[in-house]
N, C-alpha and C positions, 0 to 999 in steps of 0.2 A: 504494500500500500504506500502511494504517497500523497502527501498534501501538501499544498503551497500556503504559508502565512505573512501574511502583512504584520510588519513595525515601525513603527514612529519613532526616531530618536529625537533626541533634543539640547543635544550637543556637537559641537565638533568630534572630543574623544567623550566616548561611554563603552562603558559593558553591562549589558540589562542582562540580568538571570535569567534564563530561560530554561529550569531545570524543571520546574515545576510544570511549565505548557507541554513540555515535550512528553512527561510521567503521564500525564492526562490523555495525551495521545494514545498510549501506551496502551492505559487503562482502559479507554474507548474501544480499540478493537480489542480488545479482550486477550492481549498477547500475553502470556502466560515465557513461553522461553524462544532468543532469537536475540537480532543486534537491529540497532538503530542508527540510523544516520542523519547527522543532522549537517545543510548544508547551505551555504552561503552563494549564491551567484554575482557578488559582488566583488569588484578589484579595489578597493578602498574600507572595507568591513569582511567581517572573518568571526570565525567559533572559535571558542579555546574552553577549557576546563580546568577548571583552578578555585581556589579557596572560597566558598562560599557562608564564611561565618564574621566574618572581621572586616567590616566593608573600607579601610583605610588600606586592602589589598588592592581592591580594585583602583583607589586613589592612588598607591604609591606606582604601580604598574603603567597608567597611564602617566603619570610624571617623569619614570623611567624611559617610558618608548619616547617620552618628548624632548631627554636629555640627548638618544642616542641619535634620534630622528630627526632635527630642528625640521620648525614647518618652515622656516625661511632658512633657505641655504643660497648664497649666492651662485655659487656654482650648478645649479640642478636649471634644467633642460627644459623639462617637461611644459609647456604652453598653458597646462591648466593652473599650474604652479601646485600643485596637490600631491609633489613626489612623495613627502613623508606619510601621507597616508597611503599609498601605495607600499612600503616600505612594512608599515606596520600592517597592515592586510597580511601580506607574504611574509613576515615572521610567526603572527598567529598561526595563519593558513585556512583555507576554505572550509572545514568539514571537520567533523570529529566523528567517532563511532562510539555506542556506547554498547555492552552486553546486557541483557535484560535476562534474567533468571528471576523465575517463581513470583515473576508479572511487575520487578522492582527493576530499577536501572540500576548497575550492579558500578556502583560511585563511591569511593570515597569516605568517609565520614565529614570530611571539611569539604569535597567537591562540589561544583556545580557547572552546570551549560551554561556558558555567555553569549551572544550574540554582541560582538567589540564594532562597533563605530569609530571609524578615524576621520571622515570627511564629511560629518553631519554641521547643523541636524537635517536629515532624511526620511523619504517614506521609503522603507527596503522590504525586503523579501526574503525567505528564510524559508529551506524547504525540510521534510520531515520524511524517511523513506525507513517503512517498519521492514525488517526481512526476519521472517518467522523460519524455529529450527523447523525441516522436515520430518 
């Protein structure tokens, strides 16, 4: 199964949780044991899984891609002038996969799905594809 979802960020950089939408999915088709994928069609936002208890994680991570990435670099190329959020897109990376056993997303204790914005704020897309054990 897949579904395509719409989000609205509301920043330049964000990372919205998205653990909990994707569980619900999960729950919806009644999937029991199988992997998930969750996947970004964007070249400027990206998925990543990372700490979802301590939200000064997600603050210091974007602070970090901002140290390594300036969004104004004189030297960069690019016509839309948006190289650093390309930059941080392609460190995150498009997609994550998650394992789902006994109908849970098999995460972490401190994990969570992000959906990472670097060149907001946006209406984006975010796609969700269940692949059930046979």
């Amino acid at each position: 199964m897949l579904s395509q979802h719409s989000i609205t960020t509301n920043n330049r950089d964000q990372m919205i949780d998205i653990t909990a939408f994707v569980q619900d999915e999960v729950h919806a088709l009644g999937m029991k044991e199988g992997t998930v994928i969750v996947y970004c069609p964007h070249t400027t936002a990206g998925i990543t899984i990372n700490e979802n208890a301590d939200p000064d994680v997600k603050t210091d991570m974007i602070r970090r891609f901002d140290e390594v990435y300036p969004w104004y670099e004189k030297d960069d190329l690019h016509a839309e002038g948006n190289t650093a959020a390309h930059m941080k897109a392609s460190t995150v990376g498009s997609s994550q996969t998650v394992i789902v056993t006994a109908g849970k997303l098999l995460l972490g204790i401190w994990q969570g799905i992000y959906f990472c914005e670097f060149d907001g704020p946006r209406n984006r897309t975010f796609y969700i594809k269940l692949v059930l054990d046979s």
